[in-house]
LUMLO-582322 format. One record per atom (N, C-alpha, C, O, CB): x, y, z. Coordinates in steps of 0.1 Angstrom, whole numbers, padded with zeros to 4 digits, always signed. Glycine has a CB too. Layout:
N
XYZ...
//
This chain:
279
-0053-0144-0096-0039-0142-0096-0031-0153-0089-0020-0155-0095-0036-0129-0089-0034-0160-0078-0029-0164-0071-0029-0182-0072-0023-0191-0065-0034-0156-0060-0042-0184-0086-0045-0201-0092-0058-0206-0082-0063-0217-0086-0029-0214-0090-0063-0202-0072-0077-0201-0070-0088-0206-0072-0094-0197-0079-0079-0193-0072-0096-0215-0072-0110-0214-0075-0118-0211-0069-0120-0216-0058-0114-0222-0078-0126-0198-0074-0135-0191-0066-0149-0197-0067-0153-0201-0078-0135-0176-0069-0155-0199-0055-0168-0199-0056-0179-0191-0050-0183-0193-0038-0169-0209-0054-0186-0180-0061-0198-0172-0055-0210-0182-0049-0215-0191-0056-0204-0162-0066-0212-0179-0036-0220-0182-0027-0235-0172-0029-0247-0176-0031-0211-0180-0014-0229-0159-0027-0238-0148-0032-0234-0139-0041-0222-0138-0044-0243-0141-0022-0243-0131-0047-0236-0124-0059-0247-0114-0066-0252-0116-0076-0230-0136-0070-0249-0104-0057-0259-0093-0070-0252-0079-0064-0241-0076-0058-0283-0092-0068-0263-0071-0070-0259-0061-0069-0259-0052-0054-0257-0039-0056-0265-0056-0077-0260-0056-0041-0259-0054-0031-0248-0057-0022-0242-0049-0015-0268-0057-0029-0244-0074-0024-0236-0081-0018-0225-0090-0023-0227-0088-0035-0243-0086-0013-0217-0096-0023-0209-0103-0027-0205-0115-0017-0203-0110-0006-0201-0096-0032-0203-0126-0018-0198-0132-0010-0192-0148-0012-0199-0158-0014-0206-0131-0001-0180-0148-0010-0172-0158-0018-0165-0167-0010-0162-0164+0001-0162-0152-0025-0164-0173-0012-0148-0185-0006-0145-0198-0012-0154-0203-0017-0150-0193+0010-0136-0203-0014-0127-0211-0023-0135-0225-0027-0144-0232-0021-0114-0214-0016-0129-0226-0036-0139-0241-0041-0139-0258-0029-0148-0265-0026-0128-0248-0061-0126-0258-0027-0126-0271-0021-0130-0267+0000-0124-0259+0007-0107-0280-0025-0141-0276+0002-0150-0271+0016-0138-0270+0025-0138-0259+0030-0162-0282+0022-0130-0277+0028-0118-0276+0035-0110-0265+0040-0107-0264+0051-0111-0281+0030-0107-0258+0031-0108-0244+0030-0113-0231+0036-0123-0225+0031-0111-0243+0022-0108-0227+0047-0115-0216+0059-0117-0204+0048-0125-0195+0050-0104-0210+0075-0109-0205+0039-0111-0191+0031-0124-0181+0032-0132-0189+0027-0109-0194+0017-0130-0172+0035-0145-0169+0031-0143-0150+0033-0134-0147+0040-0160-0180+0044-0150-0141+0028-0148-0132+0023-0160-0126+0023-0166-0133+0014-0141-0133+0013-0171-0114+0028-0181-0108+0022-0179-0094+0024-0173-0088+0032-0193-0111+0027-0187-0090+0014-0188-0079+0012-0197-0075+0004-0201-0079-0007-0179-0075+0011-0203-0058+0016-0220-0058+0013-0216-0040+0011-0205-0035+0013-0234-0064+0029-0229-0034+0006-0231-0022+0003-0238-0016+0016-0247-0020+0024-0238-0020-0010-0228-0002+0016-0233+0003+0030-0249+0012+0030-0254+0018+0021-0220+0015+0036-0254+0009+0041-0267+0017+0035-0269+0027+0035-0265+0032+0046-0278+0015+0038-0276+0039+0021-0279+0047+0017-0268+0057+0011-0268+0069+0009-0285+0051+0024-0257+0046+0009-0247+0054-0002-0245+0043-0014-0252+0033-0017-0231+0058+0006-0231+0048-0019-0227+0042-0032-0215+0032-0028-0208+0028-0037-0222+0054-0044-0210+0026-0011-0199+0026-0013-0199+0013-0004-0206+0012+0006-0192+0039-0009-0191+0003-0008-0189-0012-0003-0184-0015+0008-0178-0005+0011-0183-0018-0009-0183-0024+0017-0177-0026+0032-0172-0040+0029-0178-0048+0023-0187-0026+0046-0161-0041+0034-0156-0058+0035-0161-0062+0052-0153-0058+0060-0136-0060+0032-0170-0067+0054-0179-0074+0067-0171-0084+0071-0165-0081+0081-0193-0081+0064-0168-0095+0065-0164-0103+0068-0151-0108+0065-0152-0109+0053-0172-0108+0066-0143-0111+0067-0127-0119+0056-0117-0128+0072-0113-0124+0083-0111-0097+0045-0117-0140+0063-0111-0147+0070-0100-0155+0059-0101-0167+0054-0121-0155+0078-0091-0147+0057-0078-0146+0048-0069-0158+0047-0061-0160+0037-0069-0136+0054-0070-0169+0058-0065-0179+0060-0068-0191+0050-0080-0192+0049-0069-0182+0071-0063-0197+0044-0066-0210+0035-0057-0218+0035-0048-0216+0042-0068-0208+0022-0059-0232+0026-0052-0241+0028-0054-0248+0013-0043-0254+0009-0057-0248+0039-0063-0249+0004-0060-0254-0009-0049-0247-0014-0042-0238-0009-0071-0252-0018-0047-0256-0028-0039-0253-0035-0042-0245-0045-0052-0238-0044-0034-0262-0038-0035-0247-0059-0038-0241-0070-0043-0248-0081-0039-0259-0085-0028-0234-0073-0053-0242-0087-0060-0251-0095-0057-0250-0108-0055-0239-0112-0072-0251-0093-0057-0258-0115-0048-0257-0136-0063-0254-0140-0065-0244-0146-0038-0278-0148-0075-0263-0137-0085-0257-0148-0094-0250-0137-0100-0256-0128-0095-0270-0159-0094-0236-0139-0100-0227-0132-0108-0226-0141-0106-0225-0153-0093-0216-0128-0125-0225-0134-0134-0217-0141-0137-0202-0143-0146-0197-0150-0143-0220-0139-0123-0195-0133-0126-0182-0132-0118-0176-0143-0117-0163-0143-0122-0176-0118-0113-0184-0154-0105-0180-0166-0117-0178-0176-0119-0189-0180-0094-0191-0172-0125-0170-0181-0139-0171-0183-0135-0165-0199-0124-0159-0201-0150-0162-0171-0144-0166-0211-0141-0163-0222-0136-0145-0224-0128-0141-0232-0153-0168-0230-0143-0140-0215-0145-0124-0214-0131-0118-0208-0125-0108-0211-0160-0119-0202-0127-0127-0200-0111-0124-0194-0100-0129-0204-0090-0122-0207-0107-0134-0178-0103-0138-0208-0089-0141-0221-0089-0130-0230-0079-0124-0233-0092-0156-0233-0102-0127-0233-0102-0121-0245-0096-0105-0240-0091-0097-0248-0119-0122-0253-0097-0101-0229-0093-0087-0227-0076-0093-0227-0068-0087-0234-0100-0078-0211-0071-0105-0219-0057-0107-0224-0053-0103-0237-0045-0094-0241-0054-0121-0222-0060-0115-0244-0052-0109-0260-0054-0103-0270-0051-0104-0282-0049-0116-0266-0064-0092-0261-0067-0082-0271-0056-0073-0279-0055-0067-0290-0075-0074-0265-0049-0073-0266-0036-0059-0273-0028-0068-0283-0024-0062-0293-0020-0052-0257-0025-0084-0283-0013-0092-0288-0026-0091-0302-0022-0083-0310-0007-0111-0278-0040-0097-0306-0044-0092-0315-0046-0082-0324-0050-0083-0336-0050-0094-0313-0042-0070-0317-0043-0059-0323-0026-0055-0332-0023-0051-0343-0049-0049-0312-0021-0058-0322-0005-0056-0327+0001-0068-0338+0012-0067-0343+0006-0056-0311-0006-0078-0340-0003-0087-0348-0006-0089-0363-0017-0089-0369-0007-0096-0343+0006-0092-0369+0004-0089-0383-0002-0109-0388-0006-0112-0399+0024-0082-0391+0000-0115-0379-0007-0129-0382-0022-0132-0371-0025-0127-0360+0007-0142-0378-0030-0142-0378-0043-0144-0370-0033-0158-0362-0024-0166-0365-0061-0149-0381-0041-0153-0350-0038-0162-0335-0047-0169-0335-0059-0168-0335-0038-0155-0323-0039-0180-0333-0047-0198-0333-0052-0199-0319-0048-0193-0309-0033-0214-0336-0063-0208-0322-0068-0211-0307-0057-0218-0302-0055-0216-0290-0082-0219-0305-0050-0225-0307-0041-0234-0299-0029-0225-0293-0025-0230-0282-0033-0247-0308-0024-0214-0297-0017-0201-0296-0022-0199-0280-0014-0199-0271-0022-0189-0307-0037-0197-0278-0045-0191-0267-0043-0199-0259-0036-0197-0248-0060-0188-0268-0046-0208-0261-0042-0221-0248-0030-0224-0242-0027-0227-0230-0042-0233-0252-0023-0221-0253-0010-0223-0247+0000-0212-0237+0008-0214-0228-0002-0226-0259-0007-0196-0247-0003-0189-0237-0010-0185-0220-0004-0179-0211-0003-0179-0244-0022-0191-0219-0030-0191-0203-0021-0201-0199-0018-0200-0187-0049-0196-0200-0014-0212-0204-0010-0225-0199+0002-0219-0195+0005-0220-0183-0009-0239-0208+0009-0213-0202+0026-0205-0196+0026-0193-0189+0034-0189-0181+0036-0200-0208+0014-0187-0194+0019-0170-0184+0011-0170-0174+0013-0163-0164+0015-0152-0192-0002-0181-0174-0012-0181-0159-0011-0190-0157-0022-0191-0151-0025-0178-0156-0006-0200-0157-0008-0217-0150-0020-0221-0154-0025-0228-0145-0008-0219-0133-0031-0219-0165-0044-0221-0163-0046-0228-0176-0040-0227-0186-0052-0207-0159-0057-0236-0174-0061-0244-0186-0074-0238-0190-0082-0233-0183-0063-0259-0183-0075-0238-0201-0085-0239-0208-0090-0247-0220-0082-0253-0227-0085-0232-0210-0107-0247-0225-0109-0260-0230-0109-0252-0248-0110-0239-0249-0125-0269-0223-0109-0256-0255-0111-0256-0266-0117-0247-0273-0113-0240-0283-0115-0264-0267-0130-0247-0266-0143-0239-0271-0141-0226-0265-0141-0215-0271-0158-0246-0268-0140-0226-0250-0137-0214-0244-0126-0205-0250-0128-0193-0251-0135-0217-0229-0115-0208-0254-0104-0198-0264-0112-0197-0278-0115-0188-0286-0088-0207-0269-0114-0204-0277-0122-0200-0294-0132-0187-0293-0130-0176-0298-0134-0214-0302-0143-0191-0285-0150-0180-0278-0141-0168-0276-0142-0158-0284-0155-0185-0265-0132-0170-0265-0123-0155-0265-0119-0150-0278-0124-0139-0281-0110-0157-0258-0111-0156-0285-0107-0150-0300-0117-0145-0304-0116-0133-0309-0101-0160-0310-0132-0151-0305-0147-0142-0313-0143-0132-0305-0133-0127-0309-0166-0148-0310-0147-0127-0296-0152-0115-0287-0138-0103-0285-0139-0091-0282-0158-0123-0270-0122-0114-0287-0117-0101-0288-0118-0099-0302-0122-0087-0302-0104-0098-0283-0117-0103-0316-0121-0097-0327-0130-0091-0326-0125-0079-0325-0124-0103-0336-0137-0091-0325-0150-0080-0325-0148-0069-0322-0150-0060-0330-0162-0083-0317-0142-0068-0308-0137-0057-0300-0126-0051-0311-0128-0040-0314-0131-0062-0284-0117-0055-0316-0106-0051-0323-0105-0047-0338-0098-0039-0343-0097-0062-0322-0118-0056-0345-0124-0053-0355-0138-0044-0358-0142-0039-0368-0125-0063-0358-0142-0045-0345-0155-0038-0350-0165-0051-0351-0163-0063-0352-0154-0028-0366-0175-0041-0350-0190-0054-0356-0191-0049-0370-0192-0038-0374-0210-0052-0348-0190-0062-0377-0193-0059-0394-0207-0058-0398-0209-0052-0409-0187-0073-0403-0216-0063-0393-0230-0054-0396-0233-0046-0395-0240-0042-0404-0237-0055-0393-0229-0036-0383-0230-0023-0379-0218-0016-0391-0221-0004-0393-0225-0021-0361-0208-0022-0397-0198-0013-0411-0206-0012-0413-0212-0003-0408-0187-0016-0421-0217-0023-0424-0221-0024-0433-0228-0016-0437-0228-0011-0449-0224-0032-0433-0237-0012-0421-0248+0001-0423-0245+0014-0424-0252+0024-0424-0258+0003-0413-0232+0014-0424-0223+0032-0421-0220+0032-0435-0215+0043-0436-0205+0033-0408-0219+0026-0448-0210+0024-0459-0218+0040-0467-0210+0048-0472-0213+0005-0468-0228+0041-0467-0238+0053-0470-0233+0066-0464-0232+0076-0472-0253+0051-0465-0229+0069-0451-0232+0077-0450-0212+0077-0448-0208+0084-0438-0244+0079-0442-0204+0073-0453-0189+0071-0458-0191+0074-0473-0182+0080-0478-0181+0055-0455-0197+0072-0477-0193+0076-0489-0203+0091-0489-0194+0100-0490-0196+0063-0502-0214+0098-0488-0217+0106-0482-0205+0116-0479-0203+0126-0487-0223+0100-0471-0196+0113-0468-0186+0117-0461-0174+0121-0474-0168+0132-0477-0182+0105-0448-0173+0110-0478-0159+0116-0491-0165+0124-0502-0157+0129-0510-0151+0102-0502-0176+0126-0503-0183+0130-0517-0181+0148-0510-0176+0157-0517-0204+0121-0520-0186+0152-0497-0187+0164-0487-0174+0170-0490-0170+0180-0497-0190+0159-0470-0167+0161-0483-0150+0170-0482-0145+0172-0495-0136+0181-0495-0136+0161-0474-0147+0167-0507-0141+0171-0522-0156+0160-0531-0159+0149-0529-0118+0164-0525-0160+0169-0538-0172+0167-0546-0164+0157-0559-0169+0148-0566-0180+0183-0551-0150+0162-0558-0146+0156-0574-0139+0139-0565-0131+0133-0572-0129+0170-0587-0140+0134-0557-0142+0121-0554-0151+0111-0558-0160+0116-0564-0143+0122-0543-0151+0098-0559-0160+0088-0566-0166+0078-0555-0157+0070-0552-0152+0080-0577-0174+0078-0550-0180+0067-0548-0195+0062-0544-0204+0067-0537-0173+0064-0541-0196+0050-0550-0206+0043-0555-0209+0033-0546-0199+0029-0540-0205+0039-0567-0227+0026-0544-0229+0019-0538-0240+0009-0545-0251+0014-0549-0230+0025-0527-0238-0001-0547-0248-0007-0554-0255-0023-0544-0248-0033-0539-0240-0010-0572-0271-0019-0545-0280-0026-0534-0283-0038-0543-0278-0040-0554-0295-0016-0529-0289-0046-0538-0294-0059-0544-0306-0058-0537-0307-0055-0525-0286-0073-0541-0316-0061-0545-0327-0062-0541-0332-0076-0542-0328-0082-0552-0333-0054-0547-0341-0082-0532-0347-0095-0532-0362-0095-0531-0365-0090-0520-0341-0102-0522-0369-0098-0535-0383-0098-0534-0385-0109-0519-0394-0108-0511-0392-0104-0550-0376-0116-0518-0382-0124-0505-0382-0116-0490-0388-0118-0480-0372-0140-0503-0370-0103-0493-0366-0100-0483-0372-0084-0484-0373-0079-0495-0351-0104-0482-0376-0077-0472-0381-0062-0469-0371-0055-0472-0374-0044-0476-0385-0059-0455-0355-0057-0471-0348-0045-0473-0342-0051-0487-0345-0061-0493-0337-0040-0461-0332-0039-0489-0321-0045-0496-0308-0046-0494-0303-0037-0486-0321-0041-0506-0300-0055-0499-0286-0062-0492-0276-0053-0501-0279-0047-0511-0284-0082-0494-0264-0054-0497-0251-0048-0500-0245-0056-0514-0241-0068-0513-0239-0048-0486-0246-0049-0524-0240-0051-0539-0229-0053-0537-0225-0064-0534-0240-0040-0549-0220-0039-0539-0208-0041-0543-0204-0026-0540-0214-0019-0542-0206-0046-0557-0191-0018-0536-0187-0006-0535-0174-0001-0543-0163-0008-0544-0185-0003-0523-0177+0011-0548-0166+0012-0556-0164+0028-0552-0173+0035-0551-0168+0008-0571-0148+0031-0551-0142+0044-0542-0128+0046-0545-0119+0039-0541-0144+0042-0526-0128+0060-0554-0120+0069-0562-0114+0081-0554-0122+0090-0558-0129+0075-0574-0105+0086-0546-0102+0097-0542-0094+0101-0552-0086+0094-0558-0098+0097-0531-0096+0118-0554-0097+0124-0563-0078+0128-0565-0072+0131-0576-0109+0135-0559-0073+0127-0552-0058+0129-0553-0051+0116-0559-0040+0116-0564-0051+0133-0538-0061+0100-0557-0049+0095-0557-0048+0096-0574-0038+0095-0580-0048+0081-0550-0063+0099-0580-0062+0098-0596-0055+0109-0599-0048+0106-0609-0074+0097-0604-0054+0119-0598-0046+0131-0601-0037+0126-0600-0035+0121-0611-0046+0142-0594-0028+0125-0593-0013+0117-0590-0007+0109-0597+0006+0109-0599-0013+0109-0580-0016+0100-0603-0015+0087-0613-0016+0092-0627-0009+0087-0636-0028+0075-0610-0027+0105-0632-0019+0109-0640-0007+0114-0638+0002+0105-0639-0025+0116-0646-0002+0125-0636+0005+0134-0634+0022+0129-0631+0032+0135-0635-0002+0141-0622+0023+0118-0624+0041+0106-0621+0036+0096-0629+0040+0097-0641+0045+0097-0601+0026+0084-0623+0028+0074-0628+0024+0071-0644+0016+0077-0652+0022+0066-0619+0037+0054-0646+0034+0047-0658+0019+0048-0665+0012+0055-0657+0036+0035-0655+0014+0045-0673+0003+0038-0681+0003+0026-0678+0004+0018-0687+0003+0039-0695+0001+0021-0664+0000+0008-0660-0007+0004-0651-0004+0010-0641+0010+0003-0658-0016-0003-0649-0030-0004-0638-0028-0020-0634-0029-0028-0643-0048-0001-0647-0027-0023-0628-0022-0037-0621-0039-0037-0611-0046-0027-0608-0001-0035-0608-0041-0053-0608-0050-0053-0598-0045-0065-0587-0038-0074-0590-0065-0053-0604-0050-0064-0578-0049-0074-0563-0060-0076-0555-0066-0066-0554-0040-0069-0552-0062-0083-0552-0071-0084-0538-0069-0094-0529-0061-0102-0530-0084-0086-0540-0079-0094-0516-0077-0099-0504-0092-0104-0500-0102-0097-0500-0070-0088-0494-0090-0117-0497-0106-0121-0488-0110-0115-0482-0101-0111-0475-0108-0131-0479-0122-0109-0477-0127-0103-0461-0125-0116-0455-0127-0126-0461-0144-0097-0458-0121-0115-0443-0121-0121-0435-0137-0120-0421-0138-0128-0412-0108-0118-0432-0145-0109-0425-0154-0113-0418-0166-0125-0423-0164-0130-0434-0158-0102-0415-0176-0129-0415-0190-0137-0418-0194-0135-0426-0202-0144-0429-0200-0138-0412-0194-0126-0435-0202-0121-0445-0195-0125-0458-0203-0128-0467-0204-0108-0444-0178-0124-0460-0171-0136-0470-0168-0121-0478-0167-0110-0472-0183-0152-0478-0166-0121-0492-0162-0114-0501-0149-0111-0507-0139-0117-0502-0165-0107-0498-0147-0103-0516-0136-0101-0518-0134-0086-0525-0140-0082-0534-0132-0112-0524-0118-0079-0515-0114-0068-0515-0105-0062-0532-0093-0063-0533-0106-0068-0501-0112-0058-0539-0095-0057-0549-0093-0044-0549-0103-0037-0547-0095-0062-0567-0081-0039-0551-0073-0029-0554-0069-0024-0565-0064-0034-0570-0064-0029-0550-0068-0014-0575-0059-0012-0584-0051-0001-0582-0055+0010-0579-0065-0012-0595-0040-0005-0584-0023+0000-0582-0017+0003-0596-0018-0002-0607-0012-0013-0574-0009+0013-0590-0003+0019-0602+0012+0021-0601+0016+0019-0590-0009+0033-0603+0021+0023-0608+0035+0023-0604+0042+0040-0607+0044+0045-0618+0044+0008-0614+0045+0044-0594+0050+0058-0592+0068+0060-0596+0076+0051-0597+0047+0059-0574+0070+0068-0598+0085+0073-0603+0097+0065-0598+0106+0062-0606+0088+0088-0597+0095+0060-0581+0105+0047-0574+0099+0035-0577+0100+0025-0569+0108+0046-0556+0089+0033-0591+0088+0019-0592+0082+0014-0579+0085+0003-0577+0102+0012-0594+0074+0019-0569+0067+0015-0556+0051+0009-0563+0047+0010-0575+0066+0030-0542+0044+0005-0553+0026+0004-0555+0023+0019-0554+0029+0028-0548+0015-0008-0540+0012+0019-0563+0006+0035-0561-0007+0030-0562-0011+0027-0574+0010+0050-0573-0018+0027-0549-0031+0029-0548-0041+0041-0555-0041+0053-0554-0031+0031-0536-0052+0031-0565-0055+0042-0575-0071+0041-0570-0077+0052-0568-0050+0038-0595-0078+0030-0569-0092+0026-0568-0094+0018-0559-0083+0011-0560-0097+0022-0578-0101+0012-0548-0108+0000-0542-0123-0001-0543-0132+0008-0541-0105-0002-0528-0123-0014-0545-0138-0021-0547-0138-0031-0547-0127-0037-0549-0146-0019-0556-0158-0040-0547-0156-0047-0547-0161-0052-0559-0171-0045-0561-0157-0050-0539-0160-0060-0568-0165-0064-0582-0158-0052-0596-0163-0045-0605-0185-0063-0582-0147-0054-0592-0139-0041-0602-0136-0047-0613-0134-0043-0625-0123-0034-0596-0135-0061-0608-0129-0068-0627-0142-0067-0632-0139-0060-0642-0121-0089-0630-0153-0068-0633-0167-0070-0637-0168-0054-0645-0175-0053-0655-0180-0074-0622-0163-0045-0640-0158-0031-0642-0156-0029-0656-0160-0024-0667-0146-0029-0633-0141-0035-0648-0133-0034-0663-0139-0039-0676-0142-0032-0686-0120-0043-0664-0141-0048-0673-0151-0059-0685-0160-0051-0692-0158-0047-0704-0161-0072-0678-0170-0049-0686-0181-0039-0691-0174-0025-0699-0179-0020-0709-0191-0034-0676-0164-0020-0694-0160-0005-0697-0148-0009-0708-0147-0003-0718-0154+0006-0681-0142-0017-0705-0131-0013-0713-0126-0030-0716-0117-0037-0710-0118-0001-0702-0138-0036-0731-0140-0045-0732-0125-0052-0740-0121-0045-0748-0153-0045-0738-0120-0062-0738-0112-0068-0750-0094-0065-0739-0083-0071-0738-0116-0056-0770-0099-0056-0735-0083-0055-0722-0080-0068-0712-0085-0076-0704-0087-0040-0707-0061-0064-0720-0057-0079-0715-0056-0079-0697-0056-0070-0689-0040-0082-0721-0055-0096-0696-0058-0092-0684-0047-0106-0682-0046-0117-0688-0075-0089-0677-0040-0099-0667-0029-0113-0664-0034-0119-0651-0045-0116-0646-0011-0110-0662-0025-0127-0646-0026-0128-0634-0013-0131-0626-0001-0131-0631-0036-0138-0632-0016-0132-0613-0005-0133-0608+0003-0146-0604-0006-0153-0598-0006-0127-0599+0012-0151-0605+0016-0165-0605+0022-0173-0597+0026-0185-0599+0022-0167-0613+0023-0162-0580+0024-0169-0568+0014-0175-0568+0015-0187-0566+0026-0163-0557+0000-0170-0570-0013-0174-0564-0018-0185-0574-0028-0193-0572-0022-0160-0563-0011-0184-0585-0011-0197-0596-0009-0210-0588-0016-0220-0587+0003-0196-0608+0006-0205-0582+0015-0218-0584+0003-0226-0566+0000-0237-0562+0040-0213-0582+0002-0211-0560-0007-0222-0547-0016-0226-0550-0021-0235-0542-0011-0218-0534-0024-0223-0561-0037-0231-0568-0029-0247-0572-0035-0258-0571-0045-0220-0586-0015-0245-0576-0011-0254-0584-0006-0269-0573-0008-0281-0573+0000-0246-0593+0001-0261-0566+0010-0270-0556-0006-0277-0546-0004-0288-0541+0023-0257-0543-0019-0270-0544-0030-0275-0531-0035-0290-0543-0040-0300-0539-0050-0258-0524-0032-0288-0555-0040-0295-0567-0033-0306-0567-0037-0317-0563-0041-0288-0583-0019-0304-0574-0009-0312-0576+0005-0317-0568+0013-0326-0569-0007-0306-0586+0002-0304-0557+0013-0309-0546+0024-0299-0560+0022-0295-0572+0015-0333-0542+0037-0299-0548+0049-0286-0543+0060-0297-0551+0058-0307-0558+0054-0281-0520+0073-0288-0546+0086-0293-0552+0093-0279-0557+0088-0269-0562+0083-0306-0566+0105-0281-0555+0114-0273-0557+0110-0274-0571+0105-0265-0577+0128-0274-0552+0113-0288-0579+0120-0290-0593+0100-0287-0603+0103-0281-0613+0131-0313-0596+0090-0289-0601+0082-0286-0604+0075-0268-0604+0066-0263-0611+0078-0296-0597+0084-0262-0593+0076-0250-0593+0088-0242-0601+0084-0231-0606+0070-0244-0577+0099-0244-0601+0103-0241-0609+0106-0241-0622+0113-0233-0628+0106-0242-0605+0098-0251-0627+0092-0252-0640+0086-0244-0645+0087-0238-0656+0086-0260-0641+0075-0243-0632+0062-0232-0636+0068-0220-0642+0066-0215-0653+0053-0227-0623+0076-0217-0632+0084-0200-0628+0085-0201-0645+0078-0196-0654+0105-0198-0614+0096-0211-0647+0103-0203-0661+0094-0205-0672+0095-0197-0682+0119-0209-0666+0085-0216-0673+0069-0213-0682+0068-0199-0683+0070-0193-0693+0054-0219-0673+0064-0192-0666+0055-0182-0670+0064-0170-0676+0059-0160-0681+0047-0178-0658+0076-0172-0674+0085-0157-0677+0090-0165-0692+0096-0156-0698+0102-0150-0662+0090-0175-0700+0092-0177-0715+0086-0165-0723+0074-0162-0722+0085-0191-0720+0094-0157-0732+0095-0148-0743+0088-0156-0757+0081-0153-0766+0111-0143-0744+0094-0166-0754+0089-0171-0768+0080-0184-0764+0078-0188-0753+0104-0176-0779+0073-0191-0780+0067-0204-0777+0072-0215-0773+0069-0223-0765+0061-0209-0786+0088-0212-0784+0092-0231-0781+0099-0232-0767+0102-0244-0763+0106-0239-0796+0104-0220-0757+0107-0219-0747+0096-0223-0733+0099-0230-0723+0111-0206-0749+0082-0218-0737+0075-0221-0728+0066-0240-0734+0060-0249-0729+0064-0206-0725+0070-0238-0746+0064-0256-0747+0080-0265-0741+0077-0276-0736+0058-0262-0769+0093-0262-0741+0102-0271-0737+0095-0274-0719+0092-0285-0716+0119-0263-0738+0093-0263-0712+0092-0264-0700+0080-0270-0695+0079-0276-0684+0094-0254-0696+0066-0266-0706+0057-0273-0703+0057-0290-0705+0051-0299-0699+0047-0267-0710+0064-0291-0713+0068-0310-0714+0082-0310-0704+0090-0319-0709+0073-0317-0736+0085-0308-0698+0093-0310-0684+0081-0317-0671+0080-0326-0663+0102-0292-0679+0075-0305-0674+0061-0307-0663+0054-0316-0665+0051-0323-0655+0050-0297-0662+0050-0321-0675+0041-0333-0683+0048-0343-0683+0041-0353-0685+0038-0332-0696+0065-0344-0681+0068-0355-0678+0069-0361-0659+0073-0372-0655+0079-0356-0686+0066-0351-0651+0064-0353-0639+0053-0356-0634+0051-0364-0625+0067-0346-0634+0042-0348-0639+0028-0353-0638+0020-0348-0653+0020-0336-0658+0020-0345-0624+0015-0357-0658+0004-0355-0667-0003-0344-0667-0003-0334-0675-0003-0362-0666-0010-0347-0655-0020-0343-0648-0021-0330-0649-0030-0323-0655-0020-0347-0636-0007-0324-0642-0004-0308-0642-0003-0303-0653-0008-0292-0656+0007-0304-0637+0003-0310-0660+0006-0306-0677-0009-0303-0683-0011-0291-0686+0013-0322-0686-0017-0309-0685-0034-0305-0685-0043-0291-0681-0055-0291-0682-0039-0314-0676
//
């Protein structure tokens, strides 16, 4: 609290006994367990010191950051940069830290905030189990991969139908099935898709999630058009070819052209800025 460097002298489960990093320093402090109970004594304390305060404390330890920004992780709709972590020990505690040690913290409060994703992985059985129990007319599926090199088998793909939201989707919504997805963001990598439906205010209406749903479609309901979305175009387009107001705007009105000779005017606008893109 106070910018400190502590240094344990002794340290188990009996005793404790500390005093400040630079020898100069009268600081010194013990305290031992009384015998034949549960309950500690301060023996010794000589409260007096004379150092200062120190910027790179080693008592800022990965395990203490991470209880700091656990709550700011959890309440945050963006991922927090290690440089974020640093900067906030550097303003709200005077304290430095190196690189690796924030990074470290950020692992360990994710984890805490996320969960361990191996331990999901093995619950996915007895979750779907769980939705199948509370209403039978629910859907979901789990499909294993098997490997001959390996004793078990690994996680396929999941796919999961509650039974209200398809009721619902007949019953208000359009004849319209839209899909989306999202990276996992854990070690294990993948990808989340959704299919949405559009309810009476024109809102998203959640109809299905899984993973491998277009592979789905394909197989079931062969020859169905399929679009895409053309923010996620244009950032495929702009990381390739690089941004511009006058270029993505091109794109834009490419993709919303009704007719051909509308979307070939705009595609030779583009072709005369880059070839390349035009391609």
């Amino acid at each position: 609290m106070n910018g400190k460097a502590v240094r344990y002298k002794k340290n188990d489960k009996s005793r404790v006994k500390f005093g400040f990093k630079q020898e100069e320093c009268g600081f010194i402090a013990y305290c031992a367990n009384v015998k034949g109970t549960s309950t500690y004594k301060i023996k010794t304390l000589d409260p007096k010191h004379t150092c200062g305060r120190t910027f790179n404390n080693r008592a800022a330890t990965a395990k203490w950051i991470a209880k700091v920004i656990e709550d700011r992780m959890m309440n945050s709709s963006t991922v927090l940069q290690v440089k974020e972590i640093i900067h906030e020990m550097r303003t709200r505690y005077s304290v430095g830290v190196s690189w690796g040690t924030a990074w470290n913290a950020r692992k360990i409060a994710k984890d805490d905030v996320e969960g361990d994703a191996l331990k999901q992985y093995t619950m996915i059985t007895s979750y779907a189990g769980e939705l199948k129990r509370v209403n039978h007319q629910n859907k979901a599926a789990i499909i294993l991969r098997y490997n001959p090199t390996t004793l078990q088998p690994r996680f396929g793909c999941f796919y999961m139908c509650l039974e209200g939201c398809k009721s619902a989707f007949k019953l208000t919504c359009i004849p319209f099935i839209g899909i989306d997805g999202c990276h996992l963001k854990t070690k294990y990598g993948g990808i989340l898709l959704i299919a949405v439906g559009r309810d009476p205010n024109d809102q998203y209406f959640p109809l299905a999630f899984a993973v491998g749903l277009m592979q789905v479609f394909e197989e079931d309901f062969p020859g169905v058009e399929h679009r895409f979305c053309v923010r996620h175009l244009y950032a495929n387009f702009k990381e390739k070819f690089g941004g511009g107001t006058e270029i993505r705007d091109l794109l834009m009105w490419a993709s919303k052209a009704t007719y051909k000779e509308l979307w070939e005017e705009k595609m030779q606008q583009i072709k005369a800025i880059n070839e390349y893109a035009y391609k």
